[in-house]
N, C-alpha and C positions, 0 to 999 in steps of 0.2 A: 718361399714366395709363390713357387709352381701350384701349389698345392693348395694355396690362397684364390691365384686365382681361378682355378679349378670349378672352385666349391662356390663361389663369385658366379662362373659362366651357369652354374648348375641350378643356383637361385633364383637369376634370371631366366632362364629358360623354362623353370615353373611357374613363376610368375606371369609369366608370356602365356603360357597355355592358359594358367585359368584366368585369364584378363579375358581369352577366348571364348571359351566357354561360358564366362560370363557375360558378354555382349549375343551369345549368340541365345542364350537365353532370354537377353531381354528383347530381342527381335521378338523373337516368340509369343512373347508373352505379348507386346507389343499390336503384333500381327492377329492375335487370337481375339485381343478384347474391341480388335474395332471389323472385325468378322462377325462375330456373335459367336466367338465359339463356344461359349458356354450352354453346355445341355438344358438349363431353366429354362422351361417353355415360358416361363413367368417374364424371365426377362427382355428388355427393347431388344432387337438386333434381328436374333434369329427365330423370331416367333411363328412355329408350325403347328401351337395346339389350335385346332376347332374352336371356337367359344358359338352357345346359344344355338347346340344341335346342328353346325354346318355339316354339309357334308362336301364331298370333291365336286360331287355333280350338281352341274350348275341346274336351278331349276328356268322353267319356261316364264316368260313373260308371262303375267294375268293378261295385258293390255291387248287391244284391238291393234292398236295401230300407235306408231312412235314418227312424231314431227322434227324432222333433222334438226341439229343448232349449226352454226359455226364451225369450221373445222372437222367435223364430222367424218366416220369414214365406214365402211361396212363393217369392216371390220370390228372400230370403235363399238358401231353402234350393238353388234352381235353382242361383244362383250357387255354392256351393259342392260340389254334384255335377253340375252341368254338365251335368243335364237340364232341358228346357226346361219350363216353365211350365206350358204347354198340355199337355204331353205326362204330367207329374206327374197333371193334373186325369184325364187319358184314363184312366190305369191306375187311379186312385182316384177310381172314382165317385162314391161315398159322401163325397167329403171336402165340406167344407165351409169353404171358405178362412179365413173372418171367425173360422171358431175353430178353429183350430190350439191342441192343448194336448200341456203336455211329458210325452214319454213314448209318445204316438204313432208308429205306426209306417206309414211310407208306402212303396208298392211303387215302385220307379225304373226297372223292366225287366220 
C-alpha cells in the first residue's frame, strides 16, 4: 500500500507542475497578443513600418501661420505643424503660453 501511495504522490506532483507550466504559458501567450508582439509590421498593435515614404523627421509646416482651436497647447500645436516649440515662441513674442485662446493666430515662418 506504501508503494501505492508513493506512485499516487508522484502523479500528482507531475500533474501539478505541468498544470504550471501550462498556465504560465497561457499568460504568455495571453500577454503577447494584446501587446502586439507579434513581429507583422502588417498587423494592428504594434505597427512600426513607414507607409507612403514617411520618414522619423518631421517635416515643417508649408503654412504662414496657424489659428489656435480649443484646448490647444504649444506643445499640441508644434506637434501638429512640425514647428518646434521654441521656434513658435521666437516668432511670437508677444505670446504668452499659459493663455493661448481659440481664434488666435500664431506666425509658424
Amino acid at each position: 500500500m506504501n508503494r501505492m501511495n508513493k506512485t499516487s504522490n508522484l502523479i500528482t506532483r507531475l500533474l501539478a507542475v505541468a498544470a504550471l507550466v501550462a498556465a504560465v504559458v497561457v499568460v504568455l501567450v495571453v500577454i503577447s497578443g494584446n501587446t502586439g508582439g507579434d513581429d507583422d509590421p502588417g498587423k494592428k498593435g504594434n505597427q512600426t513600418a513607414k507607409t507612403n515614404g514617411q520618414s522619423d523627421k518631421k517635416k515643417k509646416s508649408k503654412r504662414a501661420s496657424y489659428e489656435v482651436q480649443e484646448g490647444d497647447t504649444l506643445t499640441a500645436i508644434s506637434q501638429k505643424t512640425g514647428v518646434s516649440v521654441d521656434e513658435i515662441e521666437e516668432l511670437n513674442p508677444e505670446l504668452d503660453p499659459q493663455a493661448l485662446q481659440a481664434g488666435q493666430n500664431l506666425k509658424l515662418r
